[in-house]
N, C-alpha and C positions, 0 to 999 in steps of 0.2 A: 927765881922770884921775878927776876926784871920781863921772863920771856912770858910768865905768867900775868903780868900788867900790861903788858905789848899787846896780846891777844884778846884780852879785858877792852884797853880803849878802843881797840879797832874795831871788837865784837857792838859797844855802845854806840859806836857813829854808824856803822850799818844800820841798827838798832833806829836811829833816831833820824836815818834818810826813810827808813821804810824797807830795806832792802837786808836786811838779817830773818832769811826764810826759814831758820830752824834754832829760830830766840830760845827753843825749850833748850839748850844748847849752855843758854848763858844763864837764866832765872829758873828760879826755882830751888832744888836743894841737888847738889851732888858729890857724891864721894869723891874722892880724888888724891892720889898720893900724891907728896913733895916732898924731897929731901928724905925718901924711903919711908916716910910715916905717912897713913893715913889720915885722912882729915874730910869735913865736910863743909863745904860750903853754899850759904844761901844767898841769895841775889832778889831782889826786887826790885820794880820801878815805881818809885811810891813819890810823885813828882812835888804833888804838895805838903807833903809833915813835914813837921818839926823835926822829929827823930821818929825812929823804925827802931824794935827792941825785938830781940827770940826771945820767943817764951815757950816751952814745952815740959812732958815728963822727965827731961832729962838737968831743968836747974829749977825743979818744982813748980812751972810757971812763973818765975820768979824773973824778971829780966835785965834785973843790975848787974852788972857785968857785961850785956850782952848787947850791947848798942852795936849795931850796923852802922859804918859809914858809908856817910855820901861820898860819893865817888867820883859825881861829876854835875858838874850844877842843872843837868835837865832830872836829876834827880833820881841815879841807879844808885841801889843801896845793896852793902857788903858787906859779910861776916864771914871767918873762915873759924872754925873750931877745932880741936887738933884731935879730934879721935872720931873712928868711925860710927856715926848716929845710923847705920841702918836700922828702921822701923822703930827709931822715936816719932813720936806725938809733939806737933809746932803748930803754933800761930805766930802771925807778926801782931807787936803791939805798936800799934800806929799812934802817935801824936798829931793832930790834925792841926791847922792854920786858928781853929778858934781854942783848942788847948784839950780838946776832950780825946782820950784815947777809948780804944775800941782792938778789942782783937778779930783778925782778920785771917780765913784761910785763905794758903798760898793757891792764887790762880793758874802756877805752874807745876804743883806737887805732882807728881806720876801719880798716885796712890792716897788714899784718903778716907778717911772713917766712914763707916755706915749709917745713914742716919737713924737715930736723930742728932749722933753725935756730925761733930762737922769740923773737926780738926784733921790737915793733910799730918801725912806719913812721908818722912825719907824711904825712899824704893830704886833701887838702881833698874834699869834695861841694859845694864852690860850683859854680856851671856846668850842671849838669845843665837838659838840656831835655826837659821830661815832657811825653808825649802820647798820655796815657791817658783824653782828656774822655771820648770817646766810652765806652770801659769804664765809667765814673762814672757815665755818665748809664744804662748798661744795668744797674746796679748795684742804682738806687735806683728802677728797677721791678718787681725780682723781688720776689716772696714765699717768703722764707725757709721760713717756718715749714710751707709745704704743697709743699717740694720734698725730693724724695731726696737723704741723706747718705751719701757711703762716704770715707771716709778711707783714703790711701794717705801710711803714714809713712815716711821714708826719710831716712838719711845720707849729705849728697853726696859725703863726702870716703871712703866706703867704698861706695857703689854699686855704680860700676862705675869700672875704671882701664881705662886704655890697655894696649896688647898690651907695652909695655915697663917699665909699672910705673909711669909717671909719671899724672898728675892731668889729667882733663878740664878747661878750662873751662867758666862756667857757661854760657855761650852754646853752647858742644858738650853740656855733659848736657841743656840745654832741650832740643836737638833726639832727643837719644836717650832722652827718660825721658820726655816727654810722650806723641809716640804709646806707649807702654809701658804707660803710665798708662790711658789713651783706650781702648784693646784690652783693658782688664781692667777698665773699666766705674767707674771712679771718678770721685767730683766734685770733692771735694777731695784736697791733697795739704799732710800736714805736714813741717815742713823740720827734722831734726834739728840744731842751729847747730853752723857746721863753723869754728873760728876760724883754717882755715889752718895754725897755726903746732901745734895740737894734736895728740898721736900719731891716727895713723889710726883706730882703733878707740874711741875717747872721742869725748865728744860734749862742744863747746867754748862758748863763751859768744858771745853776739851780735856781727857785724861786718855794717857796714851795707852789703855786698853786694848785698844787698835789696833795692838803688836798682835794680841793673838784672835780676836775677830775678824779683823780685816785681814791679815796675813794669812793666818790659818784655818779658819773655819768658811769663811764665806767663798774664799778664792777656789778650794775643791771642790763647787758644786758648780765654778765658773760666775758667780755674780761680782757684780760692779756695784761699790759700795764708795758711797760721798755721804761725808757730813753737813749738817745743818747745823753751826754756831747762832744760837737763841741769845746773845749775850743781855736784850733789854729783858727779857724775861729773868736773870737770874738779878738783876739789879732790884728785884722789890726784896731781894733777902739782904740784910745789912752784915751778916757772915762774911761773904765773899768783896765782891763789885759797889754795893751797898747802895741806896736812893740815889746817892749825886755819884756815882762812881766809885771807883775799889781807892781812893783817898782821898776825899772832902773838894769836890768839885774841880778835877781836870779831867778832861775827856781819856776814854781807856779803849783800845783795839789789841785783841791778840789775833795774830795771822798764824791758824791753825796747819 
C-alpha cells in the first residue's frame, strides 16, 4: 500500500510540473491487483469541487458510499473499489464551488458509449500484442527533413457512415479511407479525436483507439499519423469539459 502512495505522489508532482507524459497512466479508471485481489481504481483531476462521487451501473448510479478523496490540495481525486469493474458504465458526480452537481464523462476512459449515450466504460489495454518492429526499424531510416509532406486531415466519426446511418469501424474505415488517401497522393494523415460518445460533428478529446489504428492499420500501408486535440470544440458539450471547463472554472489541458 505505502509503495502504491509513493508512486501516487510522485506520479501527481510530475503531473502538476507538466512533466507526467503518460497521465493516462494515473487518471482515469484502471484494474489493478493488491494484496492478490483485484480492484479498480479511478483518479480524476477535478481541481475546483466540492466532492467527486462514482456513479455507474454498478451501485445504480447511486453514489453514497462512493465519495473519492482528495488526495492532494491541487485537487487529484481517488477511489479504489475492491473488485474487478471491467465494462461497467461510470460518471463522476461533480459538486461544483456554487453547489450544483452535474455528472460528468471521464476525459481519460479508454473506452466509452456510443452516442447518444455518453457514459465512459472501464476497458483495460493490458494484452495487446504489437507487431510493428519491422515499421520501427523502416522508421528510423528515413529522412524526414528531404521527403514530401501533404497532410490529409479527417474526422472519423463524420467521414463516412454506412448506407443506414450507423458508424464504421475502425478496422472498416482503414480499409475505405487509406486507398482514398493513396489515390490523392498524400503522406500523411491527421486524425481529428473522435471520443465516440461525442455528437457527430464536434471534434472529442483523446481515446486510446490508437492502439489499433495507429499501430496496426495505418502503419502497414507505411503512413504517419498525428492527432489533432480540438479540446475548445468539445467544451460547448457540458457532458465532458463543459462551458467553463470539465469542473466549474479552472483552466484544463490533457497532453495526449
Amino acid at each position: 500500500m505505502w509503495r502504491r502512495y509513493s508512486q501516487l505522489n510522485f506520479s501527481s508532482i510530475l503531473f502538476h510540473e507538466g512533466n507526467l507524459f503518460e497521465s493516462y497512466h494515473l487518471f482515469g479508471s484502471h484494474v489493478k491487483e493488491e494484496n492478490g485481489r483485484l480492484c479498480t481504481v479511478f483518479c480524476v483531476w477535478a481541481p475546483n469541487a466540492q466532492t467527486v462521487r462514482l456513479v455507474g451501473d454498478f451501485n445504480n448510479w447511486n453514489g453514497e458510499g462512493f465519495d473519492l478523496q482528495k488526495i492532494n490540495k491541487e485537487g487529484i481525486w481517488l477511489i479504489s473499489i475492491s473488485e474487478d469493474l471491467t465494462g461497467a458504465i461510470y460518471k463522476y458526480e461533480i459538486t461544483g464551488q456554487d453547489g450544483r452537481k452535474q455528472l460528468k464523462a471521464d476525459p481519460y476512459a479508454f473506452y466509452s458509449e456510443v452516442r447518444p449515450n455518453t457514459a465512459s466504460i472501464v476497458y483495460s489495454l493490458e494484452g495487446y500484442a504489437w507487431n510493428d518492429a519491422k515499421w520501427i526499424q523502416k522508421k528510423k531510416r528515413k529522412q524526414f527533413l528531404k521527403e514530401p509532406v501533404s497532410i490529409y486531415e479527417v474526422h472519423l466519426g463524420s467521414w463516412k457512415l454506412k448506407e443506414d446511418g450507423s458508424l464504421y469501424t475502425y478496422r472498416e474505415l482503414a480499409m475505405e479511407l487509406i486507398p482514398y488517401v493513396l489515390d490523392l497522393g498524400f503522406t500523411h494523415i491527421e486524425i481529428l479525436l473522435d471520443s465516440g460518445a461525442s455528437v457527430r460533428y464536434l471534434l472529442g478529446l483523446s481515446r486510446n483507439w490508437l492502439l489499433f489504428c495507429y499501430k496496426q492499420v495505418w502503419r502497414a500501408k507505411g503512413f504517419y499519423v498525428f492527432c489533432g486535440s480540438m479540446s475548445s470544440k468539445w467544451s460547448w458539450s457540458n457532458l465532458g469539459l463543459g462551458p467553463r471547463s470539465f469542473l466549474q472554472g479552472c483552466s484544463w489541458f490533457i497532453s495526449i
